[in-house]
Residue frames as a rotation matrix with the C-alpha (Angstrom) as fourth column:
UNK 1
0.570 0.822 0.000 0.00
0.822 -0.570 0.000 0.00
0.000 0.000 -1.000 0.00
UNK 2
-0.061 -0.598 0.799 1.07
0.613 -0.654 -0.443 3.39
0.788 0.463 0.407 -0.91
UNK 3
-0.591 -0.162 -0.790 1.48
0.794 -0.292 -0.534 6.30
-0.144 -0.943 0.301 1.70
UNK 4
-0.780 -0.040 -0.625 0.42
-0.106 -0.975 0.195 8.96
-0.617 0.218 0.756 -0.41
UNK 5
0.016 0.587 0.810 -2.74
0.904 0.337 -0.262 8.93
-0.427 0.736 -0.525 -2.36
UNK 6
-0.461 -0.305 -0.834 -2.52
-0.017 -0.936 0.352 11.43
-0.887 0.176 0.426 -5.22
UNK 7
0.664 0.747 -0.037 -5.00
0.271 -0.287 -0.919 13.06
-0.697 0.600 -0.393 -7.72
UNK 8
-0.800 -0.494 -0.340 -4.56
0.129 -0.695 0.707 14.41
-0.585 0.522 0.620 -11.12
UNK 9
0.081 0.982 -0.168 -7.11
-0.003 -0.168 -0.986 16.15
-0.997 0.081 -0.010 -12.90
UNK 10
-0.849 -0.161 0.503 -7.93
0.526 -0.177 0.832 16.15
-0.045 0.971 0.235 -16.70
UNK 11
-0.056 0.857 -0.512 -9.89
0.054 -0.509 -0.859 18.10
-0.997 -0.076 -0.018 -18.39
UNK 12
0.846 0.346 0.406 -11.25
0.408 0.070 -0.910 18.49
-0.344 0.935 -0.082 -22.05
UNK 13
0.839 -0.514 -0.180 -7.80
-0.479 -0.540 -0.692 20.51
0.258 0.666 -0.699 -22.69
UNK 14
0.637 -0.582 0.505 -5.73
0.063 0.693 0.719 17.86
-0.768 -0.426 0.478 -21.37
UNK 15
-0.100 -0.675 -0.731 -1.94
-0.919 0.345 -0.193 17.38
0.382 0.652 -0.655 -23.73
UNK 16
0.885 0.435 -0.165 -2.19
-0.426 0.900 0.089 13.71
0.187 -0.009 0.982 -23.82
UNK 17
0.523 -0.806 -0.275 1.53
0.233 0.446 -0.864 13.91
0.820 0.388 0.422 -23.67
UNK 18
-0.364 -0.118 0.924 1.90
-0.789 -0.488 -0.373 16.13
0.495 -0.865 0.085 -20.51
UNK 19
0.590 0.805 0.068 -0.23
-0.778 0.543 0.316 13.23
0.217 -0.239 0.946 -19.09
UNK 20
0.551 -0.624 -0.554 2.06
-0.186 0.556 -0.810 10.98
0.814 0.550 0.190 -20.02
UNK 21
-0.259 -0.732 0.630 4.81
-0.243 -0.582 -0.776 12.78
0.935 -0.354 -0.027 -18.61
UNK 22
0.026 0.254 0.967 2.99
-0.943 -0.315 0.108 13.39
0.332 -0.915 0.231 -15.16
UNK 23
0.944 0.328 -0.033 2.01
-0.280 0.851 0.445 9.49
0.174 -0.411 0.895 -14.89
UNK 24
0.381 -0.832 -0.402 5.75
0.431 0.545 -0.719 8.28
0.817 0.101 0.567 -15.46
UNK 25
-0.289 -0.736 0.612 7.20
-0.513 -0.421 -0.748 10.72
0.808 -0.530 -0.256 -13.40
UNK 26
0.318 0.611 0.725 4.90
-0.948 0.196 0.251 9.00
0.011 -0.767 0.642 -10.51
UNK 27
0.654 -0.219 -0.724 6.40
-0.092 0.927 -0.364 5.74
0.750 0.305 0.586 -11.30
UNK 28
0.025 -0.568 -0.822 8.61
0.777 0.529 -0.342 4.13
0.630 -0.630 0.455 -8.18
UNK 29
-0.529 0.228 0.817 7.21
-0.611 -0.771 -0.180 7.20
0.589 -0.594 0.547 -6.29
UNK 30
-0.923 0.029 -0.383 5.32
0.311 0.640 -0.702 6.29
0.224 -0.768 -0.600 -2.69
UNK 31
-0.284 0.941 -0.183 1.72
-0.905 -0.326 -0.272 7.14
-0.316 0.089 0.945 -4.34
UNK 32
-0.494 0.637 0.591 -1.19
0.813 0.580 0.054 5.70
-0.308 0.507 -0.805 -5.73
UNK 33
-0.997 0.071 -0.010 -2.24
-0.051 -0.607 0.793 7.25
0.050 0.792 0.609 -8.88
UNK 34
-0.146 0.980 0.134 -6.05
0.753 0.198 -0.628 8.48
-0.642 0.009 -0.767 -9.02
UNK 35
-0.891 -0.067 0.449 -6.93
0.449 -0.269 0.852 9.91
0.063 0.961 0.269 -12.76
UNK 36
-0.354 0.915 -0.196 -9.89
0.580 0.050 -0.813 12.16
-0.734 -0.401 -0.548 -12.19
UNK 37
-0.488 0.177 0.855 -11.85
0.794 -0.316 0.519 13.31
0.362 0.932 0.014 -15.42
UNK 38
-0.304 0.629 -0.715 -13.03
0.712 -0.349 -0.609 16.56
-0.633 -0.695 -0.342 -14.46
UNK 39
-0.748 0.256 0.612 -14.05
0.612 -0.093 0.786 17.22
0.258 0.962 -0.087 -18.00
UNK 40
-0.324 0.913 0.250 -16.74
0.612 0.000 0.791 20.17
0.722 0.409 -0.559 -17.53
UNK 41
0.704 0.244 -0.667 -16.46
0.691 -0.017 0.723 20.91
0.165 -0.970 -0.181 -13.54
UNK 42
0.732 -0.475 0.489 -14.57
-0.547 -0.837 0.005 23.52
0.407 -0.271 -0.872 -11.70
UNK 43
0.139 -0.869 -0.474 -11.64
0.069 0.486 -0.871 22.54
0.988 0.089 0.128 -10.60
UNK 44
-0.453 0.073 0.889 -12.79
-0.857 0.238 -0.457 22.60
-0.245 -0.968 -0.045 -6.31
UNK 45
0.689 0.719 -0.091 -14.93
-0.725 0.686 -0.061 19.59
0.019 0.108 0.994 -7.96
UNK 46
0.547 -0.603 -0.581 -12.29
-0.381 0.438 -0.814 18.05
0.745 0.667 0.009 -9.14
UNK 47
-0.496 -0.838 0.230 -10.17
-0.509 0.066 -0.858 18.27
0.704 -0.542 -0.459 -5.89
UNK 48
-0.122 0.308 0.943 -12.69
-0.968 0.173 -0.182 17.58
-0.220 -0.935 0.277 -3.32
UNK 49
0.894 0.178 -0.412 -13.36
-0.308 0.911 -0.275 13.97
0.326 0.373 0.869 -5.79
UNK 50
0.129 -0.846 -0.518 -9.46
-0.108 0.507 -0.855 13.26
0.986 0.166 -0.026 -6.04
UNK 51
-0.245 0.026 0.969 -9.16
-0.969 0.016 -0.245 14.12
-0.022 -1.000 0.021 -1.92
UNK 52
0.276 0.767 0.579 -11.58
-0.878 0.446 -0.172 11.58
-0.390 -0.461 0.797 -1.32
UNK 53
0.816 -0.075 -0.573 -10.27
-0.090 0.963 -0.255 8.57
0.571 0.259 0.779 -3.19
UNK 54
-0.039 -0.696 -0.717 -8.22
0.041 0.716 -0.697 5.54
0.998 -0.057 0.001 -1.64
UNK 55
0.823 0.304 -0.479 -6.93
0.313 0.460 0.831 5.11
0.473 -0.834 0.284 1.96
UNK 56
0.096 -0.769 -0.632 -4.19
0.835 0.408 -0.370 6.13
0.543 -0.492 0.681 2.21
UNK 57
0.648 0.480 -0.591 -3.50
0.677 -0.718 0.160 8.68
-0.348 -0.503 -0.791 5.32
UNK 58
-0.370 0.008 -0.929 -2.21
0.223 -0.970 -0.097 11.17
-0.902 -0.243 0.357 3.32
UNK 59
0.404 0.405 0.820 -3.24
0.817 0.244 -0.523 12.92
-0.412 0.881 -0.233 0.33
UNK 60
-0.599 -0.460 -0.655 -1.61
-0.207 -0.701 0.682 15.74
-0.773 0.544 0.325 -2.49
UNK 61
0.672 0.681 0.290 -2.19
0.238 0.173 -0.956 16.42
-0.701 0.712 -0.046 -5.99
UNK 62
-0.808 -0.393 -0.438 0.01
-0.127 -0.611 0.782 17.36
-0.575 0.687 0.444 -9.25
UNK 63
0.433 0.884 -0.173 -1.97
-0.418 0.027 -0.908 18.67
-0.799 0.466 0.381 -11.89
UNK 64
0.845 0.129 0.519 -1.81
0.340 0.620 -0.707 16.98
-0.414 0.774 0.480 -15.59
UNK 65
0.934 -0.252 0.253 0.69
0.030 -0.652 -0.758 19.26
0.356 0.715 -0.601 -17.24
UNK 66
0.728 -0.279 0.627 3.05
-0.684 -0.367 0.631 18.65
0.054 -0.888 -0.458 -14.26
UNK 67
0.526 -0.094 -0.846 5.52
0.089 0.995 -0.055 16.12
0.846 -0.046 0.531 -13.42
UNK 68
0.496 -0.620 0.608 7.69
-0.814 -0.087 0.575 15.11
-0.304 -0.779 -0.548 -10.33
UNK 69
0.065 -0.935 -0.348 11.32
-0.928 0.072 -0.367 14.68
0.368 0.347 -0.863 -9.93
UNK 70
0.183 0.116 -0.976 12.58
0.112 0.984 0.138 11.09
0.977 -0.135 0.167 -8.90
UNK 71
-0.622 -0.285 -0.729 12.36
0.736 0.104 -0.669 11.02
0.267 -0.953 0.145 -5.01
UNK 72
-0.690 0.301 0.658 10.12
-0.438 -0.898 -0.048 14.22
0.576 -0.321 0.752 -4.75
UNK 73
0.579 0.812 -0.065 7.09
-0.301 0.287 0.909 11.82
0.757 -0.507 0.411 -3.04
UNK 74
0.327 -0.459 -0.826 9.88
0.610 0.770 -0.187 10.31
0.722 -0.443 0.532 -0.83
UNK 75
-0.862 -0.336 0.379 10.98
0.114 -0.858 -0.502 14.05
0.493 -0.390 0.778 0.35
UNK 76
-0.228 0.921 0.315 7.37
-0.636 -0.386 0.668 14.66
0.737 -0.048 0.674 0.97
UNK 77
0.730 0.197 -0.654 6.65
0.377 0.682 0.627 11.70
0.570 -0.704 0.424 3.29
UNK 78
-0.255 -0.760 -0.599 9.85
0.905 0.032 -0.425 12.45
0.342 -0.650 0.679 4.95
UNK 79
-0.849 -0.106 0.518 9.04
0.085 -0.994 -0.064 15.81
0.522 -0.010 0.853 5.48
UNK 80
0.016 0.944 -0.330 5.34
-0.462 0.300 0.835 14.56
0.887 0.139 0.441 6.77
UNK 81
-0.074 -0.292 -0.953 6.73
0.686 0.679 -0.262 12.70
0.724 -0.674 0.150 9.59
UNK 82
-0.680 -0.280 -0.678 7.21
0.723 -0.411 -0.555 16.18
-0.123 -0.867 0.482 11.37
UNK 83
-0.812 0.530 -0.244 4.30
-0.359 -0.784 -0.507 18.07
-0.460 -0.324 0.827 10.45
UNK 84
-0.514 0.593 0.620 0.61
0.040 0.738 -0.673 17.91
-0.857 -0.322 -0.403 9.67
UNK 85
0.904 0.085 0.419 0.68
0.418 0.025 -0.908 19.47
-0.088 0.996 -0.013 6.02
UNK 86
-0.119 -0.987 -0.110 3.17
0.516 -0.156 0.842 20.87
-0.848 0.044 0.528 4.17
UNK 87
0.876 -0.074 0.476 3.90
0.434 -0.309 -0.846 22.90
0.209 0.948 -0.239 0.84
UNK 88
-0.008 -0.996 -0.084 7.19
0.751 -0.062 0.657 23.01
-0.660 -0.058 0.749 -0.57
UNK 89
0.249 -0.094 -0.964 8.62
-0.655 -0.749 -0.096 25.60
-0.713 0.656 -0.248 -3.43
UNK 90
0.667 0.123 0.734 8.39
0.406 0.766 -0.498 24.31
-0.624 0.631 0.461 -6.65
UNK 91
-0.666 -0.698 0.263 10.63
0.401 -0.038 0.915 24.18
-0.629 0.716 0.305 -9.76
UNK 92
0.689 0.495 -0.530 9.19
-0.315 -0.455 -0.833 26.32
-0.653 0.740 -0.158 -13.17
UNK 93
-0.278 -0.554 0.785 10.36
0.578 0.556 0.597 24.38
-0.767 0.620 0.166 -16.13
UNK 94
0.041 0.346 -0.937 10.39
-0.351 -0.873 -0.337 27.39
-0.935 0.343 0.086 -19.32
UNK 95
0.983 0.147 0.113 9.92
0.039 0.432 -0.901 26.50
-0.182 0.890 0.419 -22.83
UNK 96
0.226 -0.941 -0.251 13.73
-0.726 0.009 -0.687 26.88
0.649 0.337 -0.682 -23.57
UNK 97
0.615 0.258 -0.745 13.93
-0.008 0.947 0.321 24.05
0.789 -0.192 0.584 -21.06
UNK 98
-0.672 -0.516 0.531 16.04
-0.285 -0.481 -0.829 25.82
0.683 -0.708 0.176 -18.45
UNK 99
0.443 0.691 -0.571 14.20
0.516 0.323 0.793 24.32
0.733 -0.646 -0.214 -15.06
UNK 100
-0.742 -0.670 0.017 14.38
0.154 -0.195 -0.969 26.65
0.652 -0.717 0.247 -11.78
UNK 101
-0.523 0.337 -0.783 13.27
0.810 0.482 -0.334 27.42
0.265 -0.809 -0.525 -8.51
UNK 102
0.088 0.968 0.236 10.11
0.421 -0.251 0.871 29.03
0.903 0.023 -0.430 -7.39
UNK 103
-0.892 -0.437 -0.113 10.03
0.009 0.233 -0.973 30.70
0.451 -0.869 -0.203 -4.74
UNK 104
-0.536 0.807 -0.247 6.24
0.798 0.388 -0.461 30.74
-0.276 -0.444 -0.852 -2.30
UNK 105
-0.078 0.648 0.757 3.61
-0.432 0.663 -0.612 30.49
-0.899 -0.375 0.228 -2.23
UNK 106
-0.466 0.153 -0.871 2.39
-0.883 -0.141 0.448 29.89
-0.055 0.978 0.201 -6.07
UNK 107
0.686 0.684 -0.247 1.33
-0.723 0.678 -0.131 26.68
0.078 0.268 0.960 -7.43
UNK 108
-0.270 -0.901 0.340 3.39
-0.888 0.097 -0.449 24.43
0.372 -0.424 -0.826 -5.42
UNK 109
-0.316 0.211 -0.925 3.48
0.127 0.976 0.179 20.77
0.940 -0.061 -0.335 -4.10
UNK 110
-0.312 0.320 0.895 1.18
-0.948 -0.160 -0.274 20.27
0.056 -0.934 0.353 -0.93
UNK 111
-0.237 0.507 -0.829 0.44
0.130 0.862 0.490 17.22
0.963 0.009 -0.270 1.04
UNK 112
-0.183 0.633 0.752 -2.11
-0.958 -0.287 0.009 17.60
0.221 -0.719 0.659 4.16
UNK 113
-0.928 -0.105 0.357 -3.43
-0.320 0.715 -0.621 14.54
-0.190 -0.691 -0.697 6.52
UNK 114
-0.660 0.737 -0.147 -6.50
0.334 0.463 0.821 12.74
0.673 0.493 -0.551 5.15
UNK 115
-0.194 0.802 -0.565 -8.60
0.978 0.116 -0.171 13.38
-0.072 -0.586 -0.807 8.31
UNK 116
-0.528 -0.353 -0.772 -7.29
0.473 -0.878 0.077 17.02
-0.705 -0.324 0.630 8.01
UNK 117
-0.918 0.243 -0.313 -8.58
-0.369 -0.811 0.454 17.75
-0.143 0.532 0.834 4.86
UNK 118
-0.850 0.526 0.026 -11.93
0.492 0.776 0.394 15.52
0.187 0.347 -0.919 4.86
UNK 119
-0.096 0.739 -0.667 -14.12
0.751 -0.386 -0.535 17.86
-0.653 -0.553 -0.518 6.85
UNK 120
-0.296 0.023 -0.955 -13.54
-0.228 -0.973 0.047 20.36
-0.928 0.231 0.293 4.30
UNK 121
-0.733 0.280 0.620 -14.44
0.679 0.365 0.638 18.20
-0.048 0.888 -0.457 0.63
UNK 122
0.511 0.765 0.393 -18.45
0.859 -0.437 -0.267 19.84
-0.033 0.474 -0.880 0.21
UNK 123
0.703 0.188 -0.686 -16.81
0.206 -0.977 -0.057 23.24
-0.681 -0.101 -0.725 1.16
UNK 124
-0.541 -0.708 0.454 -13.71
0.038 0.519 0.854 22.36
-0.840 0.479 -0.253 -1.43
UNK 125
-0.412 0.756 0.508 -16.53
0.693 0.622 -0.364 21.15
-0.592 0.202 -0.781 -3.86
UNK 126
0.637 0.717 -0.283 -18.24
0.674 -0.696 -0.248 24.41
-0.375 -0.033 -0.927 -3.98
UNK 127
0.053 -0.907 -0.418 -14.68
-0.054 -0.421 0.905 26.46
-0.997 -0.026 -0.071 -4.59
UNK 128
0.973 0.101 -0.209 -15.02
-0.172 -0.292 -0.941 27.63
-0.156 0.951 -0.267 -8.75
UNK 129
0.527 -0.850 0.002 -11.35
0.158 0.096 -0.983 28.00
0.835 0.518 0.185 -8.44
UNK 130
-0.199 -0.719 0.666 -8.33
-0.577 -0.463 -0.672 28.07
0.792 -0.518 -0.323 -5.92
UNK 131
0.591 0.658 -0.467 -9.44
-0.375 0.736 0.563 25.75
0.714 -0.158 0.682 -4.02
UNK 132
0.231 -0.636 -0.737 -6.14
0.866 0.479 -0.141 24.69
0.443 -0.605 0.661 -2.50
UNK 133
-0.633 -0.688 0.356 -6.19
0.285 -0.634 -0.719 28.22
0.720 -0.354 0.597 -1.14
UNK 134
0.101 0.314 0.944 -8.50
-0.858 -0.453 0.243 27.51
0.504 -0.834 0.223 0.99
UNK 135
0.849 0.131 -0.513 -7.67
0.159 0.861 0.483 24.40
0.505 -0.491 0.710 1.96
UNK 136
-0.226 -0.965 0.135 -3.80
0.492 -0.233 -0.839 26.15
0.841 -0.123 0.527 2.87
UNK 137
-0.042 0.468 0.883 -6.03
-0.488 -0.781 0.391 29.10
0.872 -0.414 0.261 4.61
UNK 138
0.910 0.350 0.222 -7.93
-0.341 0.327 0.881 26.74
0.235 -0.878 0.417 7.29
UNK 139
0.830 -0.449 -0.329 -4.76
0.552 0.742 0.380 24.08
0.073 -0.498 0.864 7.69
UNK 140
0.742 -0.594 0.312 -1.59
-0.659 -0.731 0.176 26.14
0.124 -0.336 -0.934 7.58
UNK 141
0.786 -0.606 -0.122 0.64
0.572 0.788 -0.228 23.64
0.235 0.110 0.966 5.79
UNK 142
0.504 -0.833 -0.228 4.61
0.093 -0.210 0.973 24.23
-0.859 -0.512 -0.028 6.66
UNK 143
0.816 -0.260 -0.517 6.77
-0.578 -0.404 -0.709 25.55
-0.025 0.877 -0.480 4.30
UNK 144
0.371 -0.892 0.259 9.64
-0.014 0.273 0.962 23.63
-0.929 -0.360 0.089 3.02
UNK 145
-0.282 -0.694 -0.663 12.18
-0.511 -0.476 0.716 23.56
-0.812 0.541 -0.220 0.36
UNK 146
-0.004 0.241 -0.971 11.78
-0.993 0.116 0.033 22.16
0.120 0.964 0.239 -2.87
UNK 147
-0.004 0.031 1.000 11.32
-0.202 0.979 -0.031 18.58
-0.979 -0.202 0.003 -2.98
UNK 148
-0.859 -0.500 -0.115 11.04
-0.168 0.063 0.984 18.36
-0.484 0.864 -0.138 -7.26
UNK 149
0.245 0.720 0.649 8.07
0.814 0.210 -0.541 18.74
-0.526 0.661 -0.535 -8.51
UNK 150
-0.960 -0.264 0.095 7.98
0.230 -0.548 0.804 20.61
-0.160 0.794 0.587 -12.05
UNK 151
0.178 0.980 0.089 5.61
0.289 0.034 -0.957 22.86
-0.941 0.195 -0.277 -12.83
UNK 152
-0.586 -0.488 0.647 5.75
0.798 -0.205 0.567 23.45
-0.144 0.849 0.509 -16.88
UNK 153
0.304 0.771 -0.560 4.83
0.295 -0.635 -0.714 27.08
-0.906 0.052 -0.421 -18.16
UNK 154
-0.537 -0.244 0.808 4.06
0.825 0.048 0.563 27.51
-0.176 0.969 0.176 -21.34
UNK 155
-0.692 0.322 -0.646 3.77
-0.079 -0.924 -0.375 30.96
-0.718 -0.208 0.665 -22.76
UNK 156
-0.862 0.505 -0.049 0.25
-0.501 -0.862 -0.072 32.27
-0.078 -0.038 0.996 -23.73
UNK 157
-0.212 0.735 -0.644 -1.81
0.325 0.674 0.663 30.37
0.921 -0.069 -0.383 -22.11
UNK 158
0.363 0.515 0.776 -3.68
-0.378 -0.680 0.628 31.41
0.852 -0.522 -0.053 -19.01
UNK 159
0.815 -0.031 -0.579 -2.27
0.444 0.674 0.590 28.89
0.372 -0.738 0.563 -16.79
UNK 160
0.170 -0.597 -0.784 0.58
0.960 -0.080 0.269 30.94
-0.223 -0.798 0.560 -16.16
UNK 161
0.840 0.144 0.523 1.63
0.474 -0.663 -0.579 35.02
0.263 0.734 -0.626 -16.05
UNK 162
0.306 -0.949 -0.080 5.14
-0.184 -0.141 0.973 34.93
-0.934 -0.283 -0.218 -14.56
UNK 163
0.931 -0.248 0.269 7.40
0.359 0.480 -0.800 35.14
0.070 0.841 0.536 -17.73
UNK 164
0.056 -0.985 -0.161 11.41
0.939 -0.003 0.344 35.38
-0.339 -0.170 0.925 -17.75
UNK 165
0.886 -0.217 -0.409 13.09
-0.252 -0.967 -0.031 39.04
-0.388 0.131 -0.912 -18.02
UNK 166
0.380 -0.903 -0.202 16.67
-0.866 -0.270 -0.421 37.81
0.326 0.335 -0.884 -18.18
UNK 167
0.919 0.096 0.382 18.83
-0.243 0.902 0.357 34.51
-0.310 -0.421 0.853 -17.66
UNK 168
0.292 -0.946 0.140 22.30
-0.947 -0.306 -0.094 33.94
0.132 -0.105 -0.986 -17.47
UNK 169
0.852 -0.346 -0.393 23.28
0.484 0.806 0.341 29.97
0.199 -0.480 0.854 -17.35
UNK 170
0.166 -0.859 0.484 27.28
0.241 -0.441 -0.865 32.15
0.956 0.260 0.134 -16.91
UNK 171
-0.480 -0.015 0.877 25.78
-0.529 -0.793 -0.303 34.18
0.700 -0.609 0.373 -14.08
UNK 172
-0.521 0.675 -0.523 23.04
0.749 0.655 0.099 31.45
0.410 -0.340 -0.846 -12.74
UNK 173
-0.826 0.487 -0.283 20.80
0.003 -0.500 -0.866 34.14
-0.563 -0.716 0.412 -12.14
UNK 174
-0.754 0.579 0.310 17.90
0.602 0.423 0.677 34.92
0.261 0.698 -0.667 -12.75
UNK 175
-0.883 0.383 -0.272 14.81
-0.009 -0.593 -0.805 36.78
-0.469 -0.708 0.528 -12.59
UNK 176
-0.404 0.743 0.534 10.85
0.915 0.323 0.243 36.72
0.008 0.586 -0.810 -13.21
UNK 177
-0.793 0.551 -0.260 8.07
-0.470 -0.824 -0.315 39.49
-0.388 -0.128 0.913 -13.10
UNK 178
-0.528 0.839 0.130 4.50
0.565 0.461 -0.685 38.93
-0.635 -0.288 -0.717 -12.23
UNK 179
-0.791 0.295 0.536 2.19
0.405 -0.404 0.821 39.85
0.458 0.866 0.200 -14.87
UNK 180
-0.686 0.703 -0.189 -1.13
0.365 0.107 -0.925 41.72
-0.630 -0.703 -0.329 -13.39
């Protein structure tokens, strides 16, 4: 039995290849994989469904487009041992394939204690969008460092408005700016 039970949503714009991507990366990870079609639904539907499958006593999510690094579920569990959620900083993988770090909050790996987040599913449910901000709001996961999940942004598309200014592999720096 797995430790972690983890969601991913699809949805009618699903890449069939991102998919892909997301399932492998989950491979010899310490999940069970739950594929939720949420063709149609907001995306608090979606979560409060994926929440709710399996047994195991925690739960997380990556979304479709996503993938995690080898060991990132293994960081997570470890990291789980000392608290009762968590959310780490995530990696931002850019079309030029250049893959860095994120810093908080954004759209970031979180895993929370089944019992913790059950009482909240209808109110989850009901959530059009953002959904894991309120589920961050009530529980007050712990920050920690990156653990490898990737999140991929791909430019003009709504899913993200953070786009590169400048990048140096020479300098390793870097820098972003938040569209508003």
């Amino acid at each position: 039995m797995a430790d972690i039970d983890v969601h991913v949503l699809t949805c009618e714009h699903t890449v069939p290849s991102f998919l892909a991507r997301c399932l492998r990366s989950l491979e010899g990870q310490p999940v069970s994989v739950h594929v939720v079609d949420n063709a149609g639904y907001a995306v608090g539907h979606g979560r409060s469904v994926g929440y709710a499958l399996g047994t195991a006593p925690f739960v997380s999510y990556i979304d479709c487009d996503d993938y995690a690094l080898p060991g990132a579920y293994h960081g997570i569990l470890s990291a789980m041992a000392e608290h009762r959620g968590i959310v780490a900083r995530e990696n931002i993988q850019w079309e030029c394939g250049h893959i860095l770090p994120r810093s908080f909050p954004g759209h970031a790996p979180v895993c929370y204690r089944r019992e913790d987040v059950t009482p909240f599913l209808s109110a989850i449910r009901a959530a059009t969008w953002c959904s894991d901000r309120l589920l961050r709001k009530e529980l007050r996961p712990t920050p920690i460092a990156t653990v490898g999940q990737v999140r991929l942004v791909r430019a003009g598309t709504a899913r993200s408005k953070i786009r590169p200014i400048t990048f140096t592999v020479e300098e390793r720096t870097w820098r972003t700016q938040t569209e508003r």
